[in-house]
DRENGURO-199563 format. One record per atom (N, C-alpha, C, O): residue number from 1; x, z, y; atom name. Coordinates in steps of 0.1 Angstrom, whole numbers. Each point is the difference from the previous one (the first is absolute). Layout:
BEGIN
<atom><num>NUM</num><X>X</X><Z>Z</Z><Y>Y</Y><atomo>CA</atomo></atom>
...
end
This chain:
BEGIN
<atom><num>1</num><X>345</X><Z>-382</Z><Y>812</Y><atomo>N</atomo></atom>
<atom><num>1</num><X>-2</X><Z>8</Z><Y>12</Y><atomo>CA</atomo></atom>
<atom><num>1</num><X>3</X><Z>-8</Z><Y>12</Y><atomo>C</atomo></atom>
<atom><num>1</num><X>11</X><Z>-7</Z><Y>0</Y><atomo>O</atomo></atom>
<atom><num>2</num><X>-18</X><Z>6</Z><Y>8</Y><atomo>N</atomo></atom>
<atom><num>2</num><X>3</X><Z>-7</Z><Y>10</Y><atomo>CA</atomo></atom>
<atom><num>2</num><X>9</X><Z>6</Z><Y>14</Y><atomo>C</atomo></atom>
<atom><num>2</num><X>-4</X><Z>9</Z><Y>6</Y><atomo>O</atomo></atom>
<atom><num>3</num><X>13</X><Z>-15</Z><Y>-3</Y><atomo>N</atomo></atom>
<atom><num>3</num><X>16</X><Z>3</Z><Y>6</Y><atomo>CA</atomo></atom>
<atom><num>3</num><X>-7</X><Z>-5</Z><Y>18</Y><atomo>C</atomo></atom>
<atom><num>3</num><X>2</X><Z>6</Z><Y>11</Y><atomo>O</atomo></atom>
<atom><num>4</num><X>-10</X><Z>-19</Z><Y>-15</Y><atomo>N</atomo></atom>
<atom><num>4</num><X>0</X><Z>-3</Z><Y>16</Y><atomo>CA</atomo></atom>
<atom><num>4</num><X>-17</X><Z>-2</Z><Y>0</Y><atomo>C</atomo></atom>
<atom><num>4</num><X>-6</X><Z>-6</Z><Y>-9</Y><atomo>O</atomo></atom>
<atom><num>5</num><X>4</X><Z>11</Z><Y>18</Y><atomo>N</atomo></atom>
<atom><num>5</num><X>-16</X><Z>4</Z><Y>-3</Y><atomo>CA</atomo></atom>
<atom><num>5</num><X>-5</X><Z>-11</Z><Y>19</Y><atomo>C</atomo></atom>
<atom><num>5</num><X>-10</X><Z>-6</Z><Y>4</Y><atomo>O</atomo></atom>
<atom><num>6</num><X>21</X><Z>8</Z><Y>-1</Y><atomo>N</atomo></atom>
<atom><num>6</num><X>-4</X><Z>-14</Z><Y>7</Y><atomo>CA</atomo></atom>
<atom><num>6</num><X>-5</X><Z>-13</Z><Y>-1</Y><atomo>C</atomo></atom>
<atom><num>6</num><X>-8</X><Z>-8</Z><Y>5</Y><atomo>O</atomo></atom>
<atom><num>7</num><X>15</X><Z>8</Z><Y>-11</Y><atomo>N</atomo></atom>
<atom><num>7</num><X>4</X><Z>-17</Z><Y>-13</Y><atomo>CA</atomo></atom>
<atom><num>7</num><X>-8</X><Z>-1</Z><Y>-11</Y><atomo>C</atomo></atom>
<atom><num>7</num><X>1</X><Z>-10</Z><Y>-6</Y><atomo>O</atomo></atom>
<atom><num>8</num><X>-11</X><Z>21</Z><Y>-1</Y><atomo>N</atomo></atom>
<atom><num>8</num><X>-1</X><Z>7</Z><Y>-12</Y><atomo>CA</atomo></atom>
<atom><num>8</num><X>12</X><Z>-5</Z><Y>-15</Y><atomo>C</atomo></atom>
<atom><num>8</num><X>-3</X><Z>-6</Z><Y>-10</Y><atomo>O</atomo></atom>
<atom><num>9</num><X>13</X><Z>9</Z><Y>15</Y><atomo>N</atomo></atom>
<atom><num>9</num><X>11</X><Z>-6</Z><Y>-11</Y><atomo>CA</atomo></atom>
<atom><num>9</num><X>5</X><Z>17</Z><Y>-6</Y><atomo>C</atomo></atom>
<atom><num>9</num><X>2</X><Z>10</Z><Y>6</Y><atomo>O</atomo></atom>
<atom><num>10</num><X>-1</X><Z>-11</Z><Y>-17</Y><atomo>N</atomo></atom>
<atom><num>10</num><X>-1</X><Z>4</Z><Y>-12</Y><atomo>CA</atomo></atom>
<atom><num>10</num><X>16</X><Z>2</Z><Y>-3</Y><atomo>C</atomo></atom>
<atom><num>10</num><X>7</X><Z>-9</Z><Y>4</Y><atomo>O</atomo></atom>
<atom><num>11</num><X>-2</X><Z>20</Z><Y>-11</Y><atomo>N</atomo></atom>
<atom><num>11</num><X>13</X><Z>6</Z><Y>-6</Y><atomo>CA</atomo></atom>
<atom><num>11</num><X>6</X><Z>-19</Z><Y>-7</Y><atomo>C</atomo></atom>
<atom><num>11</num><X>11</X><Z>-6</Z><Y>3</Y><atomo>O</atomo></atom>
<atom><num>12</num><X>-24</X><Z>3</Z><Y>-12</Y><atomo>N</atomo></atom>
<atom><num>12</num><X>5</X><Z>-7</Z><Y>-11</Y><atomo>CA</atomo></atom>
<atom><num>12</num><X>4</X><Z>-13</Z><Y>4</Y><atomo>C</atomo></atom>
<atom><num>12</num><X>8</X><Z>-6</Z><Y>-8</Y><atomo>O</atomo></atom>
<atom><num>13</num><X>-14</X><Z>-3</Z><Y>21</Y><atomo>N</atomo></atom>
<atom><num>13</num><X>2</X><Z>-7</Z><Y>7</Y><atomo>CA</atomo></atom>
<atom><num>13</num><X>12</X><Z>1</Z><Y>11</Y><atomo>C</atomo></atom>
<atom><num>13</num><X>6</X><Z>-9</Z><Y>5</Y><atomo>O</atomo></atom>
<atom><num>14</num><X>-4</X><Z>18</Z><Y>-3</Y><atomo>N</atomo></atom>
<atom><num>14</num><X>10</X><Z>-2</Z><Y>7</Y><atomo>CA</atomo></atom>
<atom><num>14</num><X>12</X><Z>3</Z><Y>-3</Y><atomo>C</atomo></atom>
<atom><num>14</num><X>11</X><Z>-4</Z><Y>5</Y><atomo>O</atomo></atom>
<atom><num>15</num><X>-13</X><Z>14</Z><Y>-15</Y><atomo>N</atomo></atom>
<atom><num>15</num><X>12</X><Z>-2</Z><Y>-10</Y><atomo>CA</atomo></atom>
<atom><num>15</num><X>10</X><Z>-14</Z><Y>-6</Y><atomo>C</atomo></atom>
<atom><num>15</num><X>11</X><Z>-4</Z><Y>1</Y><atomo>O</atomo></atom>
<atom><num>16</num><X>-25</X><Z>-3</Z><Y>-7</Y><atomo>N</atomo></atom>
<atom><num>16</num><X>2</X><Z>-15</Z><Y>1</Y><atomo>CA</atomo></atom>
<atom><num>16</num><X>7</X><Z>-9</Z><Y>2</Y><atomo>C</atomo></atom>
<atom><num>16</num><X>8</X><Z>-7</Z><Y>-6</Y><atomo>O</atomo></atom>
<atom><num>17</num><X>-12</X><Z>9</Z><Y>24</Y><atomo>N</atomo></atom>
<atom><num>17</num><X>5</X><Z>-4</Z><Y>10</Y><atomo>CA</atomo></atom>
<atom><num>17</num><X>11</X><Z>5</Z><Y>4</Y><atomo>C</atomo></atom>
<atom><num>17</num><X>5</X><Z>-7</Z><Y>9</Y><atomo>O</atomo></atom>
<atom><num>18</num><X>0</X><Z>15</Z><Y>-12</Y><atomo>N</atomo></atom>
<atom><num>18</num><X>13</X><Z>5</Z><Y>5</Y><atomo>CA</atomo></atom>
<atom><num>18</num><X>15</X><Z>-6</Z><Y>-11</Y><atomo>C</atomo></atom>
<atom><num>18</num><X>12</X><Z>1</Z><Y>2</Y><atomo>O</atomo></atom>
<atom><num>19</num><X>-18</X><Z>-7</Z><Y>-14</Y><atomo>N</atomo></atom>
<atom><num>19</num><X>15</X><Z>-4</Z><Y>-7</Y><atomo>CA</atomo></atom>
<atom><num>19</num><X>7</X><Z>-12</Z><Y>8</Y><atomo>C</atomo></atom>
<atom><num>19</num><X>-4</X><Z>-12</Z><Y>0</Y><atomo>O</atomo></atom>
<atom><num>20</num><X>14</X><Z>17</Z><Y>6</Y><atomo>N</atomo></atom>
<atom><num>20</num><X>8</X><Z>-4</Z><Y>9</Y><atomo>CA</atomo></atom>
<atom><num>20</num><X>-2</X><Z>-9</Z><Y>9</Y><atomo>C</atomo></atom>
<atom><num>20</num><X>3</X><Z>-11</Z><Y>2</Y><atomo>O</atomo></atom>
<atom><num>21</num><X>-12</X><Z>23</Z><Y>6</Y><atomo>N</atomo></atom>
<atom><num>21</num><X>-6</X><Z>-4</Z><Y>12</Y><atomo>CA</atomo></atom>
<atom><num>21</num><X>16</X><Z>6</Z><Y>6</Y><atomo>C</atomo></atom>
<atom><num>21</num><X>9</X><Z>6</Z><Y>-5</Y><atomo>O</atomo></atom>
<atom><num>22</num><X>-10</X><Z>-9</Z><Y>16</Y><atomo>N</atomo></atom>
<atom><num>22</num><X>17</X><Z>2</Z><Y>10</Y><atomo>CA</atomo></atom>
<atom><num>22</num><X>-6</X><Z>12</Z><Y>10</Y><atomo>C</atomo></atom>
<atom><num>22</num><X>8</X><Z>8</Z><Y>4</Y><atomo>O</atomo></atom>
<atom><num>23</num><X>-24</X><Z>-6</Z><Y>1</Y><atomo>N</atomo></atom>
<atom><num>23</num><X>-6</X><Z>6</Z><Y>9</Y><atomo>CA</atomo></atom>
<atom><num>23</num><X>-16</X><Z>4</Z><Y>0</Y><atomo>C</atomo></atom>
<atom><num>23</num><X>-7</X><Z>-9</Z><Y>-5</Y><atomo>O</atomo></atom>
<atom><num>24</num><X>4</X><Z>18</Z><Y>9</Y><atomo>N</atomo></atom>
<atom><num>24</num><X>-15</X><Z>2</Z><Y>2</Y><atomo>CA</atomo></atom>
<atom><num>24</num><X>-6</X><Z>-14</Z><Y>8</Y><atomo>C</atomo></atom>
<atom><num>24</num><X>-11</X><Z>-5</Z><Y>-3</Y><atomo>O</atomo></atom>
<atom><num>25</num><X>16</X><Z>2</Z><Y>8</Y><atomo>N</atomo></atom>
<atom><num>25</num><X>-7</X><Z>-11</Z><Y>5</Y><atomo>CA</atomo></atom>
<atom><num>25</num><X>-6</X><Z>-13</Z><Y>-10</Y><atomo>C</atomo></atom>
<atom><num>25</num><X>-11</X><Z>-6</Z><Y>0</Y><atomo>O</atomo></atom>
<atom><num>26</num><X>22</X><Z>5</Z><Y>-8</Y><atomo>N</atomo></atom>
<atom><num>26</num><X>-1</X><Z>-11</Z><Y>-11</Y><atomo>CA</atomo></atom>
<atom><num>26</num><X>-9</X><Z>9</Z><Y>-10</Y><atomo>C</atomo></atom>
<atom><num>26</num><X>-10</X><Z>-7</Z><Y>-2</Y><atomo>O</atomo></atom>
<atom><num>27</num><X>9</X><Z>14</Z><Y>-3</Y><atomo>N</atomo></atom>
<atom><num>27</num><X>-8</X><Z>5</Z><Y>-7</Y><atomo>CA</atomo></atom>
<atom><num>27</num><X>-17</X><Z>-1</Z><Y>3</Y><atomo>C</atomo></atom>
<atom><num>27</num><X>-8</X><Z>-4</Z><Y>-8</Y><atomo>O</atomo></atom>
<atom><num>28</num><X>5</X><Z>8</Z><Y>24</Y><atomo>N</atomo></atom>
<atom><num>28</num><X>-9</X><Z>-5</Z><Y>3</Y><atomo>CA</atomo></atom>
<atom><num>28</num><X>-5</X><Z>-11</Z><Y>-1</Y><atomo>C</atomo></atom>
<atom><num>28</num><X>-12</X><Z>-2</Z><Y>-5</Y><atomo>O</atomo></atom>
<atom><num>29</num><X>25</X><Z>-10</Z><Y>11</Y><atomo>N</atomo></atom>
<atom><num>29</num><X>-6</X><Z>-16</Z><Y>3</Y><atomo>CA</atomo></atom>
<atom><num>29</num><X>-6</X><Z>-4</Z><Y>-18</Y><atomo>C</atomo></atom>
<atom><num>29</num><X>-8</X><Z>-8</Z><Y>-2</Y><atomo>O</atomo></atom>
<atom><num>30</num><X>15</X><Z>15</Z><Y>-6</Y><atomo>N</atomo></atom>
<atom><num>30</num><X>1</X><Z>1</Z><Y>-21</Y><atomo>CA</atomo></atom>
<atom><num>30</num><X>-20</X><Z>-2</Z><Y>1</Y><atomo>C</atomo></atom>
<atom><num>30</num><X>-7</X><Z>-9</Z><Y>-5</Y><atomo>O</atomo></atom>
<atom><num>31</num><X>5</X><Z>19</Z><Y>12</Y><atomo>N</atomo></atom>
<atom><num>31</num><X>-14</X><Z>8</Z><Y>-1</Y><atomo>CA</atomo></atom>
<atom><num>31</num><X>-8</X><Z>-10</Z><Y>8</Y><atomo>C</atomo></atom>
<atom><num>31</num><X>-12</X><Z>1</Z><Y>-3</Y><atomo>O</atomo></atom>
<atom><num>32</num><X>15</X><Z>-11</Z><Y>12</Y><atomo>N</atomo></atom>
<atom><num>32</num><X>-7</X><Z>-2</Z><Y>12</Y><atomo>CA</atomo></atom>
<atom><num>32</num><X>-5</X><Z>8</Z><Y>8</Y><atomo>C</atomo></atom>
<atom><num>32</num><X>-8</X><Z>-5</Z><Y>7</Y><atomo>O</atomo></atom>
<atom><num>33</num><X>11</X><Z>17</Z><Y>-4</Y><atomo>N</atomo></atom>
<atom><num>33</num><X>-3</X><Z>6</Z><Y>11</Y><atomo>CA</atomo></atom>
<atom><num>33</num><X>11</X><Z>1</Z><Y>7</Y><atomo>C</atomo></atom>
<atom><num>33</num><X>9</X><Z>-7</Z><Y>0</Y><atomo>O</atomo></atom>
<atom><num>34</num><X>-12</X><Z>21</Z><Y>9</Y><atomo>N</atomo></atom>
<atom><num>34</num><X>9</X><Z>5</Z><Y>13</Y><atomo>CA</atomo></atom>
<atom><num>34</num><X>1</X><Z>12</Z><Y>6</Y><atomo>C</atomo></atom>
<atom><num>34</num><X>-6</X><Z>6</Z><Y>8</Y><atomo>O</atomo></atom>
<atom><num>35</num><X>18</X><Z>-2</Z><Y>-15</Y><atomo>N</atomo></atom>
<atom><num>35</num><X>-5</X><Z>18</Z><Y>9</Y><atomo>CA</atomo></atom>
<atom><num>35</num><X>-9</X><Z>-1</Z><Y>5</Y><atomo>C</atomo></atom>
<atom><num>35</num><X>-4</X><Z>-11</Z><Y>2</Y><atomo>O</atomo></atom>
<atom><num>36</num><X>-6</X><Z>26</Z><Y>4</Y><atomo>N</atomo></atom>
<atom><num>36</num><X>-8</X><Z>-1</Z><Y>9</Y><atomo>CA</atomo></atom>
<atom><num>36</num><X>10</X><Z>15</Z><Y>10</Y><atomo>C</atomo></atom>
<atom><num>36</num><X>10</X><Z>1</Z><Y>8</Y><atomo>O</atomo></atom>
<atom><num>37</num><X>-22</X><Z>12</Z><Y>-15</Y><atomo>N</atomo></atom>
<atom><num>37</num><X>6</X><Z>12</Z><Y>10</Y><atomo>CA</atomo></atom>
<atom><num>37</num><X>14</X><Z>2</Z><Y>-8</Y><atomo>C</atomo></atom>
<atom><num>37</num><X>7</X><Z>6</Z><Y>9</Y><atomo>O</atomo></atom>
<atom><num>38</num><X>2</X><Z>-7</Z><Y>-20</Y><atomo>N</atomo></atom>
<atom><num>38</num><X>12</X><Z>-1</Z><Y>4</Y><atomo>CA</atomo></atom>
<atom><num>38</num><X>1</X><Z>17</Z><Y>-11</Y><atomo>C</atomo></atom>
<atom><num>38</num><X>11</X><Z>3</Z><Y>-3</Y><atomo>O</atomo></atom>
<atom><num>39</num><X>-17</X><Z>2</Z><Y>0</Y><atomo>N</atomo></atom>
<atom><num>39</num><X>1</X><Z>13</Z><Y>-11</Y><atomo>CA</atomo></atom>
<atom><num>39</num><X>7</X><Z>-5</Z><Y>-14</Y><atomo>C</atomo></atom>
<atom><num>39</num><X>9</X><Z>4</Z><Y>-6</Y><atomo>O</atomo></atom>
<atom><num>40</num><X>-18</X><Z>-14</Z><Y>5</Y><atomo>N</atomo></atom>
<atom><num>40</num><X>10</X><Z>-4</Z><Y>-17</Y><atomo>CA</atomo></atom>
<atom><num>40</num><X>12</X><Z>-4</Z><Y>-2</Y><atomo>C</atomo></atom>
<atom><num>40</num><X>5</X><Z>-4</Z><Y>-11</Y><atomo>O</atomo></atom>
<atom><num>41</num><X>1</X><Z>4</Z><Y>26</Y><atomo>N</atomo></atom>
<atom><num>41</num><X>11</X><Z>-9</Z><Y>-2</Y><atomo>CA</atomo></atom>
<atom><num>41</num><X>11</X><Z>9</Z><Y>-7</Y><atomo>C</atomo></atom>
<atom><num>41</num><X>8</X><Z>-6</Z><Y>-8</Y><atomo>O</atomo></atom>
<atom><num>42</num><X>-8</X><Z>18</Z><Y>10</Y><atomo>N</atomo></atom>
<atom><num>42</num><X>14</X><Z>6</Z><Y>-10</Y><atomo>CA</atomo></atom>
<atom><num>42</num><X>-6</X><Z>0</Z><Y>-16</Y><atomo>C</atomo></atom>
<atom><num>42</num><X>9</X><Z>1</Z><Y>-8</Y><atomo>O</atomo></atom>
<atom><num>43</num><X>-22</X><Z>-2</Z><Y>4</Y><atomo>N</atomo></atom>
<atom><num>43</num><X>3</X><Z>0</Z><Y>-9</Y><atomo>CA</atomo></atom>
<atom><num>43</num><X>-5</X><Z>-11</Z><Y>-8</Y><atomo>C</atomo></atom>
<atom><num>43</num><X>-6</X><Z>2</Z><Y>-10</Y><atomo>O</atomo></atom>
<atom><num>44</num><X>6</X><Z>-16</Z><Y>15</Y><atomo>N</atomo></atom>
<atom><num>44</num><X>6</X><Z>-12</Z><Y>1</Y><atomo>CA</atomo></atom>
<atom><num>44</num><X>16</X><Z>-1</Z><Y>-3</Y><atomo>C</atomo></atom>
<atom><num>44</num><X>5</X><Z>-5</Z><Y>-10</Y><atomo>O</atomo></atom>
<atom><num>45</num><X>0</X><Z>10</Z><Y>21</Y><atomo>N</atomo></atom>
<atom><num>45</num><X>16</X><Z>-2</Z><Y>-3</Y><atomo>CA</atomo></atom>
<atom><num>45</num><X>4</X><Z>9</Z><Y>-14</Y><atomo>C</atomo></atom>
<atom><num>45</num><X>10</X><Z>-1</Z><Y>-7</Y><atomo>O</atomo></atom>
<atom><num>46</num><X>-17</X><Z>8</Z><Y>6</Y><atomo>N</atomo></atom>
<atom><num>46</num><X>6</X><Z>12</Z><Y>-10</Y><atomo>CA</atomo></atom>
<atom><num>46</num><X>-4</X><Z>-15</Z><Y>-18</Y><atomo>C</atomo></atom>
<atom><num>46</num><X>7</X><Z>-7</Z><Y>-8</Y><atomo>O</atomo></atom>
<atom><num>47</num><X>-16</X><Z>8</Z><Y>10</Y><atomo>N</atomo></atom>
<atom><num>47</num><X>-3</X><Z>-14</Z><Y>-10</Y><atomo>CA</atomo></atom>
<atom><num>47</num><X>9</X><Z>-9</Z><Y>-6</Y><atomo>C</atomo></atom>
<atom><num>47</num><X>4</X><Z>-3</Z><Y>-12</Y><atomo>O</atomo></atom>
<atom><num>48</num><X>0</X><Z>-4</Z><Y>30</Y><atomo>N</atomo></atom>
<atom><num>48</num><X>12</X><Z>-11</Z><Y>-3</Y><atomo>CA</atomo></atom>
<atom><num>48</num><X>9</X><Z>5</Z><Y>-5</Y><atomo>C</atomo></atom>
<atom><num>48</num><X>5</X><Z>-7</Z><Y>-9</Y><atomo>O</atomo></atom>
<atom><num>49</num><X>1</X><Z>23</Z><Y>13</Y><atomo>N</atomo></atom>
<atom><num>49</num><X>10</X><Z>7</Z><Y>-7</Y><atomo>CA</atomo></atom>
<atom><num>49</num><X>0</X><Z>0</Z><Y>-13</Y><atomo>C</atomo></atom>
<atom><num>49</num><X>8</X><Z>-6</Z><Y>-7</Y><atomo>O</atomo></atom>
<atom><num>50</num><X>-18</X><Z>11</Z><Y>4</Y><atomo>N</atomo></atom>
<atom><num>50</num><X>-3</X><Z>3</Z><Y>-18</Y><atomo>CA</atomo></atom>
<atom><num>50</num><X>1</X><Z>-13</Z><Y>-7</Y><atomo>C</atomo></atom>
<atom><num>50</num><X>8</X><Z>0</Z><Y>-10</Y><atomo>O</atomo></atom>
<atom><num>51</num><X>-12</X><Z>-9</Z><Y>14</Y><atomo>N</atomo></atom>
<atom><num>51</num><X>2</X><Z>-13</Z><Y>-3</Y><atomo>CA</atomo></atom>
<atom><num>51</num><X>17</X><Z>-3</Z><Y>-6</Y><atomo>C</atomo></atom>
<atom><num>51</num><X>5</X><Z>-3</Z><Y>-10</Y><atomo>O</atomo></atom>
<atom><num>52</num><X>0</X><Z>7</Z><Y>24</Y><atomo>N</atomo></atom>
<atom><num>52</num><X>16</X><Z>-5</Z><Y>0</Y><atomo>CA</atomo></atom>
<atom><num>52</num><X>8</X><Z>10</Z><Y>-12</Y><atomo>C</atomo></atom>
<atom><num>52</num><X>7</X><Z>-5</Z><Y>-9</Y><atomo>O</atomo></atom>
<atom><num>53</num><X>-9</X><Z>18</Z><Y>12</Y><atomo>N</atomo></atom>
<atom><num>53</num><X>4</X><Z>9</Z><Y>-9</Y><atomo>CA</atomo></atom>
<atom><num>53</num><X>-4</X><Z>-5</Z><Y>-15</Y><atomo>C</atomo></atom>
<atom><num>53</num><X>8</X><Z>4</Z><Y>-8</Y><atomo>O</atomo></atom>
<atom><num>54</num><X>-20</X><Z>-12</Z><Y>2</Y><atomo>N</atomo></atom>
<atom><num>54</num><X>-6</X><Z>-2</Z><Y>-8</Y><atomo>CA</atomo></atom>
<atom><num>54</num><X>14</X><Z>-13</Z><Y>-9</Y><atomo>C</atomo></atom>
<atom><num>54</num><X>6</X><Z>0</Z><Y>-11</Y><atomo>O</atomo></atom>
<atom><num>55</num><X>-6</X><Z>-11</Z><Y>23</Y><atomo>N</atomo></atom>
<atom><num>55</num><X>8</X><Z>-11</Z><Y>-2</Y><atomo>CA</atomo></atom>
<atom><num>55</num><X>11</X><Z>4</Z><Y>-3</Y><atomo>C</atomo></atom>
<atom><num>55</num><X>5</X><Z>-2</Z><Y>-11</Y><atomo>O</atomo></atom>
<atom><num>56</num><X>-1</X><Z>8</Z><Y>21</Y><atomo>N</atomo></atom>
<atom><num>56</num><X>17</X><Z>1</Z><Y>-5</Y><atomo>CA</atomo></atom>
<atom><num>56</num><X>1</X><Z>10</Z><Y>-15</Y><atomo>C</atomo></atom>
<atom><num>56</num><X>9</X><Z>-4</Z><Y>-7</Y><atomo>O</atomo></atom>
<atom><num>57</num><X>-13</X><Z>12</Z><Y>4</Y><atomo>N</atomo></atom>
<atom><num>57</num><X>0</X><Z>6</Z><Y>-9</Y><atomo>CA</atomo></atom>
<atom><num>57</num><X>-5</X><Z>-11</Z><Y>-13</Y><atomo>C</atomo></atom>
<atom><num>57</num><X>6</X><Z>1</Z><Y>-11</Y><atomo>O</atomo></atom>
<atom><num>58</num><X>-15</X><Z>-9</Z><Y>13</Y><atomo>N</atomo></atom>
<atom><num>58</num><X>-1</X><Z>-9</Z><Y>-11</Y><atomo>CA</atomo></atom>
<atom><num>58</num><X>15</X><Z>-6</Z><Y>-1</Y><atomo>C</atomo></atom>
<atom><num>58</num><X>7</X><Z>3</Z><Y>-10</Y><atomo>O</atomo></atom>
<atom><num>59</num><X>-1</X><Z>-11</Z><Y>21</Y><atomo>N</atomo></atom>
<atom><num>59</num><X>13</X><Z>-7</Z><Y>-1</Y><atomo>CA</atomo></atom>
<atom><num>59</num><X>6</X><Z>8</Z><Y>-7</Y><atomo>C</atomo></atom>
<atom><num>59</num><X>2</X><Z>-5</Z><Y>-11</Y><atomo>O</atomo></atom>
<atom><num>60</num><X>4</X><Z>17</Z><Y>13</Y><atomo>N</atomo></atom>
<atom><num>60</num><X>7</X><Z>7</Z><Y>-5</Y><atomo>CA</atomo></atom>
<atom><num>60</num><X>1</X><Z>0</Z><Y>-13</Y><atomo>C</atomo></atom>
<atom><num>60</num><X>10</X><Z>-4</Z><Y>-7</Y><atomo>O</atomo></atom>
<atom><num>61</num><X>-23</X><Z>8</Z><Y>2</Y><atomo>N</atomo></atom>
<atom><num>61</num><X>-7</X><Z>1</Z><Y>-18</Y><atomo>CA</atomo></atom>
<atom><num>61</num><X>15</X><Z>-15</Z><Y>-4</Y><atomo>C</atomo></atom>
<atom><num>61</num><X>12</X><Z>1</Z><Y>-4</Y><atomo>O</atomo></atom>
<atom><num>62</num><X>-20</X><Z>-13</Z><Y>8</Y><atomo>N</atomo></atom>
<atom><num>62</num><X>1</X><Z>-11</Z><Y>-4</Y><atomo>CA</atomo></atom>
<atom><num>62</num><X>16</X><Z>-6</Z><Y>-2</Y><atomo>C</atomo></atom>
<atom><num>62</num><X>5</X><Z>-9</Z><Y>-7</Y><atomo>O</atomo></atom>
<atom><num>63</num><X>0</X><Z>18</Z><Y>19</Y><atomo>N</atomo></atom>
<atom><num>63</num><X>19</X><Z>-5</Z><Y>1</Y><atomo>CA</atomo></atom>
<atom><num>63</num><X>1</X><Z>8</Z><Y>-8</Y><atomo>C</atomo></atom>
<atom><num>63</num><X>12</X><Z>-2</Z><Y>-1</Y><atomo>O</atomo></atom>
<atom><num>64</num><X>-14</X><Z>15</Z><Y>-9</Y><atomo>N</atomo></atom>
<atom><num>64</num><X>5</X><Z>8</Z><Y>-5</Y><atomo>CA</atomo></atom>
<atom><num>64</num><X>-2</X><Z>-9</Z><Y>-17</Y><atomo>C</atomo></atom>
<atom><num>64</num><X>4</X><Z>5</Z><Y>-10</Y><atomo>O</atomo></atom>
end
């Protein structure tokens, strides 16, 4: 599904791009693009989130 239709970047791409990206920004630079009108950005960040939520919960598994 595509998330930034400016960019035409795609759920699965920028998902990608988001394992431990620090920001929307780096996710993009991931992509070579650049924001444009600025709509995808929350759910861009929501991404990197899932990401992080994804990591640390791996960690966890693994110290246990």
């Amino acid at each position: 599904m595509y998330v930034c239709i400016c960019n035409a970047l795609k759920d699965r791409e920028l998902a990608a791009a988001s394992n431990d990206a620090r920001n929307v920004a780096e996710v993009f630079r991931r992509c070579g693009r650049r924001p444009q009108c600025g709509k995808c950005l929350p759910d861009v960040a929501k991404l990197i989130e899932n990401s992080r939520e994804q990591q640390s919960g791996i960690c966890k598994l693994a110290a246990e």
